[in-house]
PDB file with SEQRES, HELIX, SHEET and CRYST1 records, atoms N, CA, C and O in Angstrom:
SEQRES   1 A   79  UNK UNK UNK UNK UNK UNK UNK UNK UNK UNK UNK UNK UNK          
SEQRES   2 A   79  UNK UNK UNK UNK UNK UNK UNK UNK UNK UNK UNK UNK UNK          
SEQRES   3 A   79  UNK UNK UNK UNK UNK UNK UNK UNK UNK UNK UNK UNK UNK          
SEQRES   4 A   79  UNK UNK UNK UNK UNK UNK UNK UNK UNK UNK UNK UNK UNK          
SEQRES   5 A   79  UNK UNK UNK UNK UNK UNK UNK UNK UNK UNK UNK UNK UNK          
SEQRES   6 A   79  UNK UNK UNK UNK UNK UNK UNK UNK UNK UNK UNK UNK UNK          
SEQRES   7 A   79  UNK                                                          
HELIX    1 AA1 UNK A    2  UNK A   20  1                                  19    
HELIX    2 AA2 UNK A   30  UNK A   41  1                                  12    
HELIX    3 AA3 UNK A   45  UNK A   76  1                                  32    
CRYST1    1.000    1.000    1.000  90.00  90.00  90.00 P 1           1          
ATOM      1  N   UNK A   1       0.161  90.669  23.667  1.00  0.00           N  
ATOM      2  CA  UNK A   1      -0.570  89.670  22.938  1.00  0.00           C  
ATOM      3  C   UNK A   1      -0.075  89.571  21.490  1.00  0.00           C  
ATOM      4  O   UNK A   1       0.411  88.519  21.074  1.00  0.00           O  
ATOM      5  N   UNK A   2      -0.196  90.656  20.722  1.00  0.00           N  
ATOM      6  CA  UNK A   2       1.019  90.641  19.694  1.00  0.00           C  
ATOM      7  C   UNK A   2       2.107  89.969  19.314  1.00  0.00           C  
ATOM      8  O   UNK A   2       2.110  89.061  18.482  1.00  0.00           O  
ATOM      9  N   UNK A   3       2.941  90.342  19.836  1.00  0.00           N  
ATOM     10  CA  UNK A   3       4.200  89.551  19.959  1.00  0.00           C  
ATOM     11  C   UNK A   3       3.872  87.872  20.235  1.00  0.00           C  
ATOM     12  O   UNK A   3       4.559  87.198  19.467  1.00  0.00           O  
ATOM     13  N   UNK A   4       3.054  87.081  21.076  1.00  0.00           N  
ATOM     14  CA  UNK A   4       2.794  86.009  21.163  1.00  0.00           C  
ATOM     15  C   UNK A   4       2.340  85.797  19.631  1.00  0.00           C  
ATOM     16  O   UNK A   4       3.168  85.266  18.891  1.00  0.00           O  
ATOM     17  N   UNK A   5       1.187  86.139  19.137  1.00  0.00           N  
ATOM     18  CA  UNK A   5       0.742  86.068  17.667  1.00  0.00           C  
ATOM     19  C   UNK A   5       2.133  86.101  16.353  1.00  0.00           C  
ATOM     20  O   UNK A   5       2.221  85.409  15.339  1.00  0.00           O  
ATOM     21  N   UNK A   6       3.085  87.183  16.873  1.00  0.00           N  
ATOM     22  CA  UNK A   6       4.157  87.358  15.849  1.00  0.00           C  
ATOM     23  C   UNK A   6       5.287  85.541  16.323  1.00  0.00           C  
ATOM     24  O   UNK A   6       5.579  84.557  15.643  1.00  0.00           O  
ATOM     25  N   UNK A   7       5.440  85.754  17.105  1.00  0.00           N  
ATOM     26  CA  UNK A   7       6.368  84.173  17.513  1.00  0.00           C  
ATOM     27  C   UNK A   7       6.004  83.113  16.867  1.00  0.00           C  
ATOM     28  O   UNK A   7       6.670  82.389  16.127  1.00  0.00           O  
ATOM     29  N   UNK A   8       4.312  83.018  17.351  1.00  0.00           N  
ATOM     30  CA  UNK A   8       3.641  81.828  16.741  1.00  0.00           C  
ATOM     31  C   UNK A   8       3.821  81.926  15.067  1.00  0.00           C  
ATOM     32  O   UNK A   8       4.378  81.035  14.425  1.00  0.00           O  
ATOM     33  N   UNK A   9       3.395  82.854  14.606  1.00  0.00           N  
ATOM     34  CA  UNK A   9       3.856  83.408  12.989  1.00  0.00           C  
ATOM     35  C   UNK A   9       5.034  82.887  12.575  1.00  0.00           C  
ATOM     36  O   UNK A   9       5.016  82.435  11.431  1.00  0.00           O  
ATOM     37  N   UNK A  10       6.105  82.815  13.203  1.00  0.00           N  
ATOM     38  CA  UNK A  10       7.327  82.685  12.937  1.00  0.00           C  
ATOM     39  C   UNK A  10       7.337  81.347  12.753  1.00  0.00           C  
ATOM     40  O   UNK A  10       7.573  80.743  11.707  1.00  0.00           O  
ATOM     41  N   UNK A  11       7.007  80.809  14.069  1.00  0.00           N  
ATOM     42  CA  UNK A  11       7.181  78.709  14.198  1.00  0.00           C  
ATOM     43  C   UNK A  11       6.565  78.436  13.335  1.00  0.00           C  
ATOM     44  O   UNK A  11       6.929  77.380  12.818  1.00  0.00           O  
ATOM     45  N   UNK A  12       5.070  79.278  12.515  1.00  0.00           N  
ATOM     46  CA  UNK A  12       4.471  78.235  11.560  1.00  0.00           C  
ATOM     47  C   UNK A  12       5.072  78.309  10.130  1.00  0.00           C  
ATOM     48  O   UNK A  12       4.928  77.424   9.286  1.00  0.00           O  
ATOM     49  N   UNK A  13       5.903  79.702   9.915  1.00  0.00           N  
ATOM     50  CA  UNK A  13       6.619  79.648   8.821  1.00  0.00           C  
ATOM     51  C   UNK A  13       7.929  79.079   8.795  1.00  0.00           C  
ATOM     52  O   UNK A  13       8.593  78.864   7.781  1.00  0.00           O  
ATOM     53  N   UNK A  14       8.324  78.804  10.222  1.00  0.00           N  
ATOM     54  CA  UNK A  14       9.737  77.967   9.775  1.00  0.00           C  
ATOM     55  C   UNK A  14       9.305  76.531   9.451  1.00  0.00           C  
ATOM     56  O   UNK A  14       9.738  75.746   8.608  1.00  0.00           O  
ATOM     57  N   UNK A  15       8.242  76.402  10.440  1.00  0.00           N  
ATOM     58  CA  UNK A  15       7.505  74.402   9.706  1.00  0.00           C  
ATOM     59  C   UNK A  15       7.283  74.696   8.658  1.00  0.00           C  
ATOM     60  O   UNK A  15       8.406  74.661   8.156  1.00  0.00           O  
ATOM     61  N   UNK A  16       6.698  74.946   7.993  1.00  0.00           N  
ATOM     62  CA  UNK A  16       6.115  75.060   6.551  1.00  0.00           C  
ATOM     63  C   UNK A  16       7.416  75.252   5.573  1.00  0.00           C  
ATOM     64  O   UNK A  16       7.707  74.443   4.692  1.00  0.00           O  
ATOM     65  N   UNK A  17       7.895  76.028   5.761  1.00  0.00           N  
ATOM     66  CA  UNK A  17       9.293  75.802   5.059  1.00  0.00           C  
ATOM     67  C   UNK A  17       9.995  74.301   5.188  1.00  0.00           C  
ATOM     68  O   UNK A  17      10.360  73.662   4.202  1.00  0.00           O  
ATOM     69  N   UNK A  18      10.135  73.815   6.632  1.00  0.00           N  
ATOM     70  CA  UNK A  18      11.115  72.839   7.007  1.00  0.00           C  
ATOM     71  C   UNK A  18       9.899  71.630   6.358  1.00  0.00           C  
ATOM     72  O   UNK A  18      10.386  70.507   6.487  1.00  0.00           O  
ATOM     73  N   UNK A  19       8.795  71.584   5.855  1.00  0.00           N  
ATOM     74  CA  UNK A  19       8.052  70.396   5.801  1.00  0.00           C  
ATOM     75  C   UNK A  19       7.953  70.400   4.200  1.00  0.00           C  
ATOM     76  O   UNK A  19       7.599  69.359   3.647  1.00  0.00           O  
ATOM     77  N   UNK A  20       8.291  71.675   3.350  1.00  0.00           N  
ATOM     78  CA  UNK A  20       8.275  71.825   1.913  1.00  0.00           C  
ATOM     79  C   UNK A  20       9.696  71.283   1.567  1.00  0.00           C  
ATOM     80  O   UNK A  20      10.065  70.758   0.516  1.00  0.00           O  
ATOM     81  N   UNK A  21      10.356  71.520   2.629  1.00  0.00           N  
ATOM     82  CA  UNK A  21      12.000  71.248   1.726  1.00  0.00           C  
ATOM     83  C   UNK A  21      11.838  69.847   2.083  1.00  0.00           C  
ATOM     84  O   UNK A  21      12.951  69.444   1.744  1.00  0.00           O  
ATOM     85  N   UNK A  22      11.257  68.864   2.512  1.00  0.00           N  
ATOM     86  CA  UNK A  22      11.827  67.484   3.158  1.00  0.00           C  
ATOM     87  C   UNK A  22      10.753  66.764   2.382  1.00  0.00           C  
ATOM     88  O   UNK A  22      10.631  65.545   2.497  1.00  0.00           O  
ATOM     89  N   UNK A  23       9.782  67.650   1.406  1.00  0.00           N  
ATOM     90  CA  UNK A  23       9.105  66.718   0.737  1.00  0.00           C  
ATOM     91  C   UNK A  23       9.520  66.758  -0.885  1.00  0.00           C  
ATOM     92  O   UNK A  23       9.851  67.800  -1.450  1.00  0.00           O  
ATOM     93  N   UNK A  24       9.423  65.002  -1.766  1.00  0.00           N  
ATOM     94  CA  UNK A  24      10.460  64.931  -2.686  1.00  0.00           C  
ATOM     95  C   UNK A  24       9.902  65.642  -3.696  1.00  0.00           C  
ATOM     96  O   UNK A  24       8.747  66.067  -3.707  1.00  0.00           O  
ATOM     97  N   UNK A  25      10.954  65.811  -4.789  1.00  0.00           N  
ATOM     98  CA  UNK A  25      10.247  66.427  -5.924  1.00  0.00           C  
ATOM     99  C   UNK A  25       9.930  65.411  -7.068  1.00  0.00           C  
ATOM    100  O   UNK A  25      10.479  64.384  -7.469  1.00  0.00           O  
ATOM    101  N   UNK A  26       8.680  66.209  -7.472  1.00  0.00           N  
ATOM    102  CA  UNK A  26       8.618  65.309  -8.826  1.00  0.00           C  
ATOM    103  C   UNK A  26       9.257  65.500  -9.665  1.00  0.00           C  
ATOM    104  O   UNK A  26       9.742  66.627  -9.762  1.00  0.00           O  
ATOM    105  N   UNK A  27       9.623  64.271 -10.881  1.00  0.00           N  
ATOM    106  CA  UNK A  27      10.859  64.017 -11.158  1.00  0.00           C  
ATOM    107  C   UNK A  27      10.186  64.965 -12.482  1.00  0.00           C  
ATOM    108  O   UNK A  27       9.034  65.395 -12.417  1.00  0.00           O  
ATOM    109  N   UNK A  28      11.245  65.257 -13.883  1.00  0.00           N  
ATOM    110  CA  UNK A  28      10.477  65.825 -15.173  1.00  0.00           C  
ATOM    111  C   UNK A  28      11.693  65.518 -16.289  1.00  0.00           C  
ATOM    112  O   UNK A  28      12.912  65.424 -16.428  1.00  0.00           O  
ATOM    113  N   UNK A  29      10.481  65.440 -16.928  1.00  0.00           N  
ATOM    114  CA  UNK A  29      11.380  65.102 -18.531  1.00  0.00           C  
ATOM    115  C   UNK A  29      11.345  63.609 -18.033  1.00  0.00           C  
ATOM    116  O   UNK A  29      10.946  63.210 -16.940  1.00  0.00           O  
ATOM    117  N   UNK A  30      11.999  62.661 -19.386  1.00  0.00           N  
ATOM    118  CA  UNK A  30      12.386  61.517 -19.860  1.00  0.00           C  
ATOM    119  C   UNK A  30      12.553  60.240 -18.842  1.00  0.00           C  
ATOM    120  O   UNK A  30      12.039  59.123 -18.887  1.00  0.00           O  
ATOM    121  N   UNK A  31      13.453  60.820 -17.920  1.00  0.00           N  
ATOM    122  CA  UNK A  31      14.216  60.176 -17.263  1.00  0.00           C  
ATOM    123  C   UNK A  31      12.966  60.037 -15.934  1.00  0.00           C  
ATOM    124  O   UNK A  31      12.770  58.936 -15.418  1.00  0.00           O  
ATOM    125  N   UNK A  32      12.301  61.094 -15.549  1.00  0.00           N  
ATOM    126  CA  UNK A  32      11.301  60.690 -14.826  1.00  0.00           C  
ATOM    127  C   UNK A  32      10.196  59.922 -15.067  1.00  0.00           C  
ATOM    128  O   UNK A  32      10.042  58.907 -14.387  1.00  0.00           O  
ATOM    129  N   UNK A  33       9.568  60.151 -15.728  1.00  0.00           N  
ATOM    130  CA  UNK A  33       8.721  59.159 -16.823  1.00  0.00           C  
ATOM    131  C   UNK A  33       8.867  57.693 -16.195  1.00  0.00           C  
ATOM    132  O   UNK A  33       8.102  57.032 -15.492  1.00  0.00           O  
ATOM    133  N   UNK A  34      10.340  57.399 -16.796  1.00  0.00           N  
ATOM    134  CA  UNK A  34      10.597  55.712 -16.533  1.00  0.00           C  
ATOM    135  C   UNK A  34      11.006  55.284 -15.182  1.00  0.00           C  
ATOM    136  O   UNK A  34      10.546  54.224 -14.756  1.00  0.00           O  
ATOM    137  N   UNK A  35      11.902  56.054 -14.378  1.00  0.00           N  
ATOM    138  CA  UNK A  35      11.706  56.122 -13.445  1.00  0.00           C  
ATOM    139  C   UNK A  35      10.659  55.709 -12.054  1.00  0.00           C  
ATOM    140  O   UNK A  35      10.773  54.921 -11.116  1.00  0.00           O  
ATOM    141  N   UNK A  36       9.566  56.737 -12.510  1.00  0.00           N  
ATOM    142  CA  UNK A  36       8.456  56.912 -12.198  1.00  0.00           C  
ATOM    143  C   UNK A  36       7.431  55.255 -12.487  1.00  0.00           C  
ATOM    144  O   UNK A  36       6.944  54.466 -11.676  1.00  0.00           O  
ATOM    145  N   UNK A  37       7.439  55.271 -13.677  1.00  0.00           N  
ATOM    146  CA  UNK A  37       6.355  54.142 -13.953  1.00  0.00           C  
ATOM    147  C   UNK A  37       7.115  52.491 -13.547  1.00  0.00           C  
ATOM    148  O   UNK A  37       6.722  51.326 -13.504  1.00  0.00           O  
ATOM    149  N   UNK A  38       8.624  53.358 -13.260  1.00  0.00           N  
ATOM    150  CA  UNK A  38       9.243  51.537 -12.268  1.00  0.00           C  
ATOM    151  C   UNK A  38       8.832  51.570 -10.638  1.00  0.00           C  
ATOM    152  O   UNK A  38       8.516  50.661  -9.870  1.00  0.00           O  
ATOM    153  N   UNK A  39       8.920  52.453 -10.524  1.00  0.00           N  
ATOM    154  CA  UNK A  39       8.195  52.541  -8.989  1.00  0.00           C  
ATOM    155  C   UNK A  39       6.606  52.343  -8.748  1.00  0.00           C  
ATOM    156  O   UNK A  39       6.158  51.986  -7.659  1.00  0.00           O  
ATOM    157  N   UNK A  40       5.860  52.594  -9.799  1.00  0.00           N  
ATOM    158  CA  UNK A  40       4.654  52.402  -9.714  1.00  0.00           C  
ATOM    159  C   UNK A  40       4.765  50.691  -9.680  1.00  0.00           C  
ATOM    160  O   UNK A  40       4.169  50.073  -8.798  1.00  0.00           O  
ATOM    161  N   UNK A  41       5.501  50.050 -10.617  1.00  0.00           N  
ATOM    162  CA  UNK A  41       5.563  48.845 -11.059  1.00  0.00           C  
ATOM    163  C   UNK A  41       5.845  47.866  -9.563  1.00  0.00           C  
ATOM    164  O   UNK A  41       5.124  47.050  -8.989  1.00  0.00           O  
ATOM    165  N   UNK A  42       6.955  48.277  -9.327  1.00  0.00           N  
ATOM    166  CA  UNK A  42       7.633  47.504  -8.253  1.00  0.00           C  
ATOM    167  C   UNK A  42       6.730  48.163  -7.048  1.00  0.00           C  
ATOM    168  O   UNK A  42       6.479  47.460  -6.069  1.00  0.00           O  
ATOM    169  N   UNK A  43       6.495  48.813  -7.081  1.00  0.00           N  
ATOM    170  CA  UNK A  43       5.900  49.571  -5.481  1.00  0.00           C  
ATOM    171  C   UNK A  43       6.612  50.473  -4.165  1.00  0.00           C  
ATOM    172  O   UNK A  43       7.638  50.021  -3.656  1.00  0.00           O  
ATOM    173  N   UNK A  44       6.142  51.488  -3.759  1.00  0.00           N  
ATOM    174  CA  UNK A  44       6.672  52.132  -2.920  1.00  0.00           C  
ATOM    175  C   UNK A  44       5.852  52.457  -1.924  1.00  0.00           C  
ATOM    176  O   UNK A  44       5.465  53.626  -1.917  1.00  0.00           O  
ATOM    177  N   UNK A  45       5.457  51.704  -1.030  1.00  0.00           N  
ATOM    178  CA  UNK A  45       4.317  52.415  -0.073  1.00  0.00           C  
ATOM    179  C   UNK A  45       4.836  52.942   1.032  1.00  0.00           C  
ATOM    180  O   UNK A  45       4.071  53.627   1.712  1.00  0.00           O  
ATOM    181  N   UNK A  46       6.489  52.736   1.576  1.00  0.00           N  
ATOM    182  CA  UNK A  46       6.835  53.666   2.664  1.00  0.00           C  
ATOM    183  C   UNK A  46       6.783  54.746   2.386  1.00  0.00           C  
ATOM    184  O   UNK A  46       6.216  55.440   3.230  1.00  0.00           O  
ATOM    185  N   UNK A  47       7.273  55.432   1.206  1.00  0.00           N  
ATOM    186  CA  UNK A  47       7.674  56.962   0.697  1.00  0.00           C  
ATOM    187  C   UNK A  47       6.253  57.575   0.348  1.00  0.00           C  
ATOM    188  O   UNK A  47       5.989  58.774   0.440  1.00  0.00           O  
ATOM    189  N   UNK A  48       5.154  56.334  -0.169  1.00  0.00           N  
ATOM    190  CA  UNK A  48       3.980  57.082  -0.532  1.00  0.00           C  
ATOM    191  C   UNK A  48       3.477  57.330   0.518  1.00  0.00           C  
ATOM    192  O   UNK A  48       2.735  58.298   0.352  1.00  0.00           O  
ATOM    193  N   UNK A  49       3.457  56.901   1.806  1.00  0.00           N  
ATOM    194  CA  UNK A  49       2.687  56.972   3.208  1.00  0.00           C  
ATOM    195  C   UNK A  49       3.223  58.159   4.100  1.00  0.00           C  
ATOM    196  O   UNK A  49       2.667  58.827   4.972  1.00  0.00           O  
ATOM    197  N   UNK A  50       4.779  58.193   3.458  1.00  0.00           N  
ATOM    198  CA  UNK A  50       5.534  59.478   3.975  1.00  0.00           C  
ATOM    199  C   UNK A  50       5.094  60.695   3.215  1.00  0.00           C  
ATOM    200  O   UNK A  50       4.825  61.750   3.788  1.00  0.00           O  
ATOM    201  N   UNK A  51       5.024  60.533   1.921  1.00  0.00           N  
ATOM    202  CA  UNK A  51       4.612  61.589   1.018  1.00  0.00           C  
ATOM    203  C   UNK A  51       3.456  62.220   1.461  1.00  0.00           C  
ATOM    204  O   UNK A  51       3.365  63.425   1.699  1.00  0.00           O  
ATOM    205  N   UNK A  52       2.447  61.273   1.584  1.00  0.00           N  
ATOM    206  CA  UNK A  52       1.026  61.792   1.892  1.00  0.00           C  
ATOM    207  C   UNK A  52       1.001  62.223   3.278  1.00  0.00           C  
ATOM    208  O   UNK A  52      -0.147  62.599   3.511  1.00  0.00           O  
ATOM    209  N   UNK A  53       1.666  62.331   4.210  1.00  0.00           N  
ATOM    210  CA  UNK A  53       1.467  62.887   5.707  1.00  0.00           C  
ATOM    211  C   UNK A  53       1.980  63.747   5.342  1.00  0.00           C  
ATOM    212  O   UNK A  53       1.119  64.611   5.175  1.00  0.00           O  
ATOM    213  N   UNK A  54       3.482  64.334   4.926  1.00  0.00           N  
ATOM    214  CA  UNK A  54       4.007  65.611   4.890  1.00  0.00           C  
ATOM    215  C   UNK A  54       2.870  66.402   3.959  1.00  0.00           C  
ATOM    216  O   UNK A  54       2.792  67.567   4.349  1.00  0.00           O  
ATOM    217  N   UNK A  55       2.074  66.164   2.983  1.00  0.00           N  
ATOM    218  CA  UNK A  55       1.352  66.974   2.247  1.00  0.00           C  
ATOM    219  C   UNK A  55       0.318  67.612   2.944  1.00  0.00           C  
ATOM    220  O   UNK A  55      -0.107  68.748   2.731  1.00  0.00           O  
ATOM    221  N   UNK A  56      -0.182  66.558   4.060  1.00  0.00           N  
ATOM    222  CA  UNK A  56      -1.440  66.642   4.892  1.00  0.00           C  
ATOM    223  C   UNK A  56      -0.454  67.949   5.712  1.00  0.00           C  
ATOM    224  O   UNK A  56      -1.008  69.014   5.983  1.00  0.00           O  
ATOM    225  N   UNK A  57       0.601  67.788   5.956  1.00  0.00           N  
ATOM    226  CA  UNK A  57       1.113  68.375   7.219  1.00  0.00           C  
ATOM    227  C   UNK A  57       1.581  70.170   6.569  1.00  0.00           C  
ATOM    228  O   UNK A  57       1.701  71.162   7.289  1.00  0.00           O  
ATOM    229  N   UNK A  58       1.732  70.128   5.318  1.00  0.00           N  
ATOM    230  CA  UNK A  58       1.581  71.182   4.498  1.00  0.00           C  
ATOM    231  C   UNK A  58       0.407  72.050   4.386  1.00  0.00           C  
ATOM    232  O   UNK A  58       0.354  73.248   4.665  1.00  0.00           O  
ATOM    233  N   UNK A  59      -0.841  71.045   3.794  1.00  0.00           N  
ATOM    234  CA  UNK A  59      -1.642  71.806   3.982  1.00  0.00           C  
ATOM    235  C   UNK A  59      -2.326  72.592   5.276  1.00  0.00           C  
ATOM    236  O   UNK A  59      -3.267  73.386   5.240  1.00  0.00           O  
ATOM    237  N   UNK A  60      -1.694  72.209   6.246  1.00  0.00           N  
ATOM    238  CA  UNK A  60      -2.166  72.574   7.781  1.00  0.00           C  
ATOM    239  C   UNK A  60      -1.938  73.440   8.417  1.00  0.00           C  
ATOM    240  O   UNK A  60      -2.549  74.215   9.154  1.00  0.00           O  
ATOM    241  N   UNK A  61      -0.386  73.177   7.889  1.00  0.00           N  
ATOM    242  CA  UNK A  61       0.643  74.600   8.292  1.00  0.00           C  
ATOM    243  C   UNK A  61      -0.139  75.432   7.479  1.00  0.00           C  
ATOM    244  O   UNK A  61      -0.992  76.002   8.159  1.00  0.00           O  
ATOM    245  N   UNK A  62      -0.179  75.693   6.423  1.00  0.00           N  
ATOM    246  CA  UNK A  62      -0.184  76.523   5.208  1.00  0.00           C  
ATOM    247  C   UNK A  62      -1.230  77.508   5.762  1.00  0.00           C  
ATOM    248  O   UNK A  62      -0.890  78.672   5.976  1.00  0.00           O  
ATOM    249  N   UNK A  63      -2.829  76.979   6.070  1.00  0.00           N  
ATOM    250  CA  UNK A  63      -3.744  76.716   6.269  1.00  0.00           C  
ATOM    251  C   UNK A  63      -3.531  77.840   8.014  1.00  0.00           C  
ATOM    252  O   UNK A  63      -3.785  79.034   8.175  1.00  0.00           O  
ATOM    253  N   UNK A  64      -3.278  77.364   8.481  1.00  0.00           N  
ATOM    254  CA  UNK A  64      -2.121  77.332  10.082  1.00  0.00           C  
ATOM    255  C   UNK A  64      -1.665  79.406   9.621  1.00  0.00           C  
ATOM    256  O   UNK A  64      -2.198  80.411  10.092  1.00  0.00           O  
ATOM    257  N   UNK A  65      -0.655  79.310   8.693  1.00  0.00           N  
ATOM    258  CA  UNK A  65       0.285  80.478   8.196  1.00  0.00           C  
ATOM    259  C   UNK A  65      -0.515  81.387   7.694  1.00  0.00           C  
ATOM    260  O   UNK A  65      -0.274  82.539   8.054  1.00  0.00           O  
ATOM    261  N   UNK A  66      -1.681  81.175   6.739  1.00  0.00           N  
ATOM    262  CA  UNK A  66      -2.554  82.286   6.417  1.00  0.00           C  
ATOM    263  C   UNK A  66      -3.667  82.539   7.530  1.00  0.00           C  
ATOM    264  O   UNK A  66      -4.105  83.622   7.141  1.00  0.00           O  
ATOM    265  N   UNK A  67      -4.338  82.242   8.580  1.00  0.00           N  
ATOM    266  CA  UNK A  67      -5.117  82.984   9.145  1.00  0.00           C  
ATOM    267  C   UNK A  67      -4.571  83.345  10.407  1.00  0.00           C  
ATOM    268  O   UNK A  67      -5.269  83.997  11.184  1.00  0.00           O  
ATOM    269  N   UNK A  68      -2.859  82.844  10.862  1.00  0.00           N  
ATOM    270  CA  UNK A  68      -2.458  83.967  11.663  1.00  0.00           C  
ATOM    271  C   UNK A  68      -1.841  85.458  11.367  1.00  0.00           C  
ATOM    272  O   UNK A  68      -1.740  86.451  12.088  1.00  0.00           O  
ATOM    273  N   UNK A  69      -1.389  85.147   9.711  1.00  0.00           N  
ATOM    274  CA  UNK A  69      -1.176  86.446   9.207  1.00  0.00           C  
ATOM    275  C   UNK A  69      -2.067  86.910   9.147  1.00  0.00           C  
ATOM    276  O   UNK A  69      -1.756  88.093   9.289  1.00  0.00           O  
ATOM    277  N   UNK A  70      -3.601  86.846   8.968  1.00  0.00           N  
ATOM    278  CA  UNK A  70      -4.867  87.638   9.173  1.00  0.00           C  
ATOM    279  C   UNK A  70      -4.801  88.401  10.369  1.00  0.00           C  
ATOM    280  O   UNK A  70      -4.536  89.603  10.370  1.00  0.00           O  
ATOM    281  N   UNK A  71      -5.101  87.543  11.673  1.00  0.00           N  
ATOM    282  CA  UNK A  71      -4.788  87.521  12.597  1.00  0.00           C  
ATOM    283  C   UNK A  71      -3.508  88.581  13.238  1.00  0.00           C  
ATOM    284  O   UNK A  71      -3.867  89.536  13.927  1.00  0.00           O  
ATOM    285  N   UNK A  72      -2.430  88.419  13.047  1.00  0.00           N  
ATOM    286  CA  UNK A  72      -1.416  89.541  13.330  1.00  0.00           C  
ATOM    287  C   UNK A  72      -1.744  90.791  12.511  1.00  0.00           C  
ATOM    288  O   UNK A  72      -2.049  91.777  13.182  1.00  0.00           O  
ATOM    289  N   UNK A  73      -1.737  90.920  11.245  1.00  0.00           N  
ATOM    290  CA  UNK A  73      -2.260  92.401  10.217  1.00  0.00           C  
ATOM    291  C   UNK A  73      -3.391  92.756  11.517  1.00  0.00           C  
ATOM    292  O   UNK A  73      -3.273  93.786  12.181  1.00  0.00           O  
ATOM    293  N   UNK A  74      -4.514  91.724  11.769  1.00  0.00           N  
ATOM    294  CA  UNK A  74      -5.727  92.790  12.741  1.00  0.00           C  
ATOM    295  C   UNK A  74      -5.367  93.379  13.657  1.00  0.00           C  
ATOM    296  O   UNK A  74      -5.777  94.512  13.906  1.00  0.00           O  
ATOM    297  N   UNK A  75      -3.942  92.324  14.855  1.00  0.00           N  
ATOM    298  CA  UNK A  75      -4.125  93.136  16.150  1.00  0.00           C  
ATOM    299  C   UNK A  75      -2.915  94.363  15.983  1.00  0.00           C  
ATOM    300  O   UNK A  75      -2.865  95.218  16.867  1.00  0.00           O  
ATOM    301  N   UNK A  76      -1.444  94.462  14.238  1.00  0.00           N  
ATOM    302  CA  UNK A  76      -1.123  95.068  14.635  1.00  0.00           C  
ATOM    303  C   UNK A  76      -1.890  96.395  14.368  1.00  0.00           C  
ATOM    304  O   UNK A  76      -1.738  97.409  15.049  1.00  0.00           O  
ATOM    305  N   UNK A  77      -2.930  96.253  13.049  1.00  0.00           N  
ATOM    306  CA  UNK A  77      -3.712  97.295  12.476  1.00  0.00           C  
ATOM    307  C   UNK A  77      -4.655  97.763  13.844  1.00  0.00           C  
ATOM    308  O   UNK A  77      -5.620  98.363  13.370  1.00  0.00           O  
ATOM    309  N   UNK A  78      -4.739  97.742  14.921  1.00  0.00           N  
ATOM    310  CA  UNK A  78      -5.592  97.803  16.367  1.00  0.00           C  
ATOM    311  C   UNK A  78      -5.166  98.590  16.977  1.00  0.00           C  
ATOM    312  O   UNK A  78      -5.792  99.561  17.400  1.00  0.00           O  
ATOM    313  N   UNK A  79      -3.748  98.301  17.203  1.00  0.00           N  
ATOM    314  CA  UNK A  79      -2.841  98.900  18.026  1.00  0.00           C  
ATOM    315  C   UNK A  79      -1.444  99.647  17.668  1.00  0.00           C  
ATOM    316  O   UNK A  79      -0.755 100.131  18.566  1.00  0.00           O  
TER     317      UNK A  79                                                      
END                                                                             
């Protein structure tokens, strides 16, 4: 049963990784600024609709990643 718990552990930390790297960064300093407030201007709602699912999909995993590490620490602390 373990080992099923450790696998699953694994898949939710390779998503969570693979769903942090594929989401964009915010931009900083100067150049983001203007950037930034031209996209607000002109509009971006594919990337914002993409943005906001990968975040949802972050917090899930994340969410997902801490109570099977609970979860594995109990059954290996058991056995």
């Amino acid at each position: 049963m373990d080992v099923f718990f450790k696998i699953l552990l694994i898949v939710f930390s390779l998503g969570l990784i693979a769903v942090v790297l594929l989401q964009r960064g915010k931009s900083a300093g100067l150049s983001g600024a203007i950037s930034g407030g031209a996209e607000h201007l002109f509009g971006k709602q594919k990337a914002r609709g993409l943005d906001l699912f990968l975040q949802r999909v972050t917090v899930g995993l994340a969410i997902g990643f801490f109570i099977l590490s609970l979860v594995v620490a109990y059954v290996v602390g058991q056995g």
